[in-house]
C-alpha positions as CSV (number, residue, x, y, z in Angstrom):
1,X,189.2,-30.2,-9.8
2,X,189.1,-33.8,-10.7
3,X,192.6,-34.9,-12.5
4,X,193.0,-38.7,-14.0
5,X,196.3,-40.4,-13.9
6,X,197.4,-42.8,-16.1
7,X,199.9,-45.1,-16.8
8,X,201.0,-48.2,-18.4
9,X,198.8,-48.2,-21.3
10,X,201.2,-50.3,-23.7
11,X,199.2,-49.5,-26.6
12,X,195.6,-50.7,-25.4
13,X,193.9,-47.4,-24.5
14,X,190.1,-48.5,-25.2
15,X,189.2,-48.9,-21.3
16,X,190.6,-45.6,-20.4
17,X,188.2,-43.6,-23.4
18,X,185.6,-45.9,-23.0
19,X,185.5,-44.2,-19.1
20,X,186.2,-40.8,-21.0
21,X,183.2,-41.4,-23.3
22,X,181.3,-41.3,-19.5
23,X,182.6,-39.1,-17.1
24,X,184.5,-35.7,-17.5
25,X,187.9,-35.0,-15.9
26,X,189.4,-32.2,-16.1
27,X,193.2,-32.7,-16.4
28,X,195.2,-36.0,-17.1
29,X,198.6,-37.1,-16.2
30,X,199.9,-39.7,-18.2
31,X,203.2,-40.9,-16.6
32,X,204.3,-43.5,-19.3
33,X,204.4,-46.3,-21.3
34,X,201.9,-45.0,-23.5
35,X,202.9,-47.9,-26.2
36,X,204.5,-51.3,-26.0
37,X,207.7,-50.1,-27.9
38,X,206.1,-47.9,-30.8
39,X,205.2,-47.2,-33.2
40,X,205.8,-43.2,-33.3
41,X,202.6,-42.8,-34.7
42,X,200.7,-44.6,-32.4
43,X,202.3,-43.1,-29.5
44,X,201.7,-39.4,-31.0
45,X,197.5,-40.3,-32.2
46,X,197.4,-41.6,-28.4
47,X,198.0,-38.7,-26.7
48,X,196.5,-36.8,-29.2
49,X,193.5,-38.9,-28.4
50,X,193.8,-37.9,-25.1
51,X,193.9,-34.7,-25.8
52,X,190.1,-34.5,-26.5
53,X,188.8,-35.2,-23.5
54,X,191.0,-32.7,-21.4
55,X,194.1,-31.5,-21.1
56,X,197.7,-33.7,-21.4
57,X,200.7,-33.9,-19.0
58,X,202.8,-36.3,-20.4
59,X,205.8,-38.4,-20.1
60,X,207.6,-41.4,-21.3
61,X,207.8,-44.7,-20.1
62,X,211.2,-47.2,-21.2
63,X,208.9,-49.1,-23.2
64,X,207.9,-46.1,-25.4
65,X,210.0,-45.1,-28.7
66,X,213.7,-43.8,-28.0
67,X,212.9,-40.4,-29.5
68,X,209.5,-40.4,-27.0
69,X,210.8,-36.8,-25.5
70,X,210.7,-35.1,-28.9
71,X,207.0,-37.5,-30.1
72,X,205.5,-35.3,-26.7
73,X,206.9,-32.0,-28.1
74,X,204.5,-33.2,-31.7
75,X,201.4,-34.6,-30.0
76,X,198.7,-31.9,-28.6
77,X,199.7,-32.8,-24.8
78,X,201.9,-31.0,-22.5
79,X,205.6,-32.8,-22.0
80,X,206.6,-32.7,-18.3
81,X,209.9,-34.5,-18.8
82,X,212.8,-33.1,-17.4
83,X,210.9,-30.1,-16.8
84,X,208.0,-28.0,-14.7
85,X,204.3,-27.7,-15.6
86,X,201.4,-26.4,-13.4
87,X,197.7,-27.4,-13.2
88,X,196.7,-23.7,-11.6
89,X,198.0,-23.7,-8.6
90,X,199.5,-26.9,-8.6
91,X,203.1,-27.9,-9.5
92,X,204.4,-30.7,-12.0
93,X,207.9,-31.6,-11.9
94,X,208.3,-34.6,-14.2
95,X,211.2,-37.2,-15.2
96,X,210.4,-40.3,-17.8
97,X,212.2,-43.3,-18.1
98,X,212.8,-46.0,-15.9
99,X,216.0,-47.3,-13.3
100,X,217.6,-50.1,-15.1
101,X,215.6,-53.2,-15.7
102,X,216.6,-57.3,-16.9
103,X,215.0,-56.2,-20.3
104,X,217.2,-53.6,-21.8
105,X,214.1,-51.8,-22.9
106,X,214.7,-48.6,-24.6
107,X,214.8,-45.3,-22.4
108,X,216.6,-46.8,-18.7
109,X,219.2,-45.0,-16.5
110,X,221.1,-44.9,-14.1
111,X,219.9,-44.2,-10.4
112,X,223.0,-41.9,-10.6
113,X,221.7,-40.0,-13.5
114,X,217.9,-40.2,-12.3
115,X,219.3,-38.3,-9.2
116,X,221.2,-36.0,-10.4
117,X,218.5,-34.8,-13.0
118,X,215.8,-34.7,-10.3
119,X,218.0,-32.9,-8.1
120,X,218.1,-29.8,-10.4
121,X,214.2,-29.6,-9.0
122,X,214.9,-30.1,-5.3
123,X,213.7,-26.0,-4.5
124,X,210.5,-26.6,-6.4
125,X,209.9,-30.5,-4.9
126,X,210.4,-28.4,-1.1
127,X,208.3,-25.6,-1.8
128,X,205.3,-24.9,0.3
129,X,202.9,-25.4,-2.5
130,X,201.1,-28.3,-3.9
131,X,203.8,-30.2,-5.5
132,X,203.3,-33.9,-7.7
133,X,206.6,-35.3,-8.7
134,X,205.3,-37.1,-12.2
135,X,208.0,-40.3,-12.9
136,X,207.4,-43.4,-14.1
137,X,209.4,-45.4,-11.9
138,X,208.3,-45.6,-8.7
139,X,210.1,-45.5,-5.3
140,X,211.8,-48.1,-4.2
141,X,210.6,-50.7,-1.3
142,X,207.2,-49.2,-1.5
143,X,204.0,-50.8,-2.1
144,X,204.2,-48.9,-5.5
145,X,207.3,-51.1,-6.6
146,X,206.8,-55.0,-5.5
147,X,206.8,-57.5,-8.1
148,X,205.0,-60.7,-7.9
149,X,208.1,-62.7,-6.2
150,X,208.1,-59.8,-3.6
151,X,211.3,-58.2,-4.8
152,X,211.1,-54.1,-4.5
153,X,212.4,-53.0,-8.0
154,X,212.0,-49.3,-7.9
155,X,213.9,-46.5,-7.8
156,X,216.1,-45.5,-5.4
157,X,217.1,-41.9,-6.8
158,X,213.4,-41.4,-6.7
159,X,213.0,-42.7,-3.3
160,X,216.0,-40.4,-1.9
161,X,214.7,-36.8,-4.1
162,X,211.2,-37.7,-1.8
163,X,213.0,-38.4,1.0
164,X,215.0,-35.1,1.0
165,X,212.3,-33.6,-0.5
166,X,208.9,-34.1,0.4
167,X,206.7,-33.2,-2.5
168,X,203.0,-33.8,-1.7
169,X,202.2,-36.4,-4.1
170,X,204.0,-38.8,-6.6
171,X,202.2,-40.5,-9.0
172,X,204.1,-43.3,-11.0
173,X,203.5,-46.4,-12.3
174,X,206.1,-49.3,-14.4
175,X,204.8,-52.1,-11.7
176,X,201.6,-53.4,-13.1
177,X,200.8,-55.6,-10.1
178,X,202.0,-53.1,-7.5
179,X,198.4,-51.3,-7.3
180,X,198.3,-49.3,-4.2
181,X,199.4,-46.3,-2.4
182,X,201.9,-45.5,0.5
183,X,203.9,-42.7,2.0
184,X,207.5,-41.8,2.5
185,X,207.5,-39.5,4.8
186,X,204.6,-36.3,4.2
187,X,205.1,-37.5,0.4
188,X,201.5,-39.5,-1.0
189,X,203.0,-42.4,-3.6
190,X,200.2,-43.9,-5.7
191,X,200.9,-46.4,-8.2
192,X,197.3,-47.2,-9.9
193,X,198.4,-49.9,-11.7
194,X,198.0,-50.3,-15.9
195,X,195.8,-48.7,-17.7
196,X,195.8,-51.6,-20.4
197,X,193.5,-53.4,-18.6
198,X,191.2,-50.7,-17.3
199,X,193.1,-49.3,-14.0
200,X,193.2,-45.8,-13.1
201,X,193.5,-43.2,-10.7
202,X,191.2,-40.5,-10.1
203,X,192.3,-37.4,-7.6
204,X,189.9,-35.0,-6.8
205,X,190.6,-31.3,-5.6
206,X,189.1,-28.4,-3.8
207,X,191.1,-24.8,-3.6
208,X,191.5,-25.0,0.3
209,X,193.2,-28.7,-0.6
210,X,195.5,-27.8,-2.8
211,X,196.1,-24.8,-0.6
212,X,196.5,-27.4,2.7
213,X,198.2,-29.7,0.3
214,X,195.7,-32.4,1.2
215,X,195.9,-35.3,-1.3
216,X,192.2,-37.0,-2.1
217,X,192.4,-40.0,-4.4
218,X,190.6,-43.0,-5.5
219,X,192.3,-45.3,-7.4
220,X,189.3,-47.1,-9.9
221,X,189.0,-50.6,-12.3
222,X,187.4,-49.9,-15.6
């Protein structure tokens, strides 16, 4: 099984389905910021877009539209906000948004409310199965959340639902320039960087993986 993540698009998709156009995948996760604040119908034809090439797991990044949750519930793609999906065997637990930010952008919350609505998920996160915990903000003091000073700006009710947790994989995103990957513990955190200008993540499957819950991934520059 070979699954693209995304993230950080911000309205600039081309790179992404220009790769699309070339090579097959054969599920994508999209964990935000699909447009640089709107509009609805460009967020909706993008992950409709999407949607051609395989199929959608979708959230919302605080840059998309306020009303983002109920735009996923319109386009063709899956919405794994506040909520659990599955890729066969596989297990989605997803949460959009960001952790507060200087920009007062237009879907942030508290760490106190990012906590408490992962928490409802903490059985599924522990379960013995292949588990990816789909947020948009990443961890925090990781090398998925630095920003170019060197300050860790991340999450840390995502950070402490791994910790207690231990999913097998977290994808995320929100840092651009935080490209890389890392561990908390068992738990895989990737952060591949924007897709606006042509990064990605590619994360490739066999059944005895996903039944070891070993993580295999590449993370690519269009």
């Amino acid at each position: 099984m070979k699954i693209l993540m995304i993230t950080d698009i911000h309205s600039n998709p081309d790179k992404i389905y220009s790769y699309l156009d070339n090579n097959s995948v054969d599920e994508i996760i999209i964990t935000g910021d699909v447009t640089e604040f709107g509009p609805e119908k460009l967020f909706v034809d993008t992950l409709n877009k999407f949607s051609e090439y395989a199929n959608v797991h979708a959230l919302f990044g605080n840059c998309d539209p306020k009303n983002s949750n109920e735009l996923i519930d319109e386009s063709d793609a899956i919405n794994i906000h506040d909520s659990i999906s599955n890729i066969g065997d596989i297990k989605l637990i997803g949460f959009g948004g960001s952790n507060p930010t200087p920009f007062d952008t237009p879907n942030e919350y508290s760490d106190e409310f990012l906590y408490e609505s992962l928490s409802k998920y903490s059985d599924e996160l522990s379960s013995d199965s292949f588990t990816i915990l789909v947020t948009h903000a990443p961890p925090l003091d990781t090398n998925a959340d630095k920003i170019e000073s060197g300050a860790h700006v991340g999450s840390c009710a995502v950070r402490k639902i791994i910790e207690e947790t231990q999913p097998t994989l977290n994808v995320c995103g929100h840092v651009h320039e935080s490209i890389g990957q890392d561990t908390i513990g068992n738990t895989v955190i990737v952060n591949p960087g924007d897709a606006n200008t042509g990064h990605a993540c590619i994360i490739e499957l066999s059944q005895d993986d996903i039944n070891n819950q070993n993580v295999n991934l590449s993370l690519i520059e269009i």
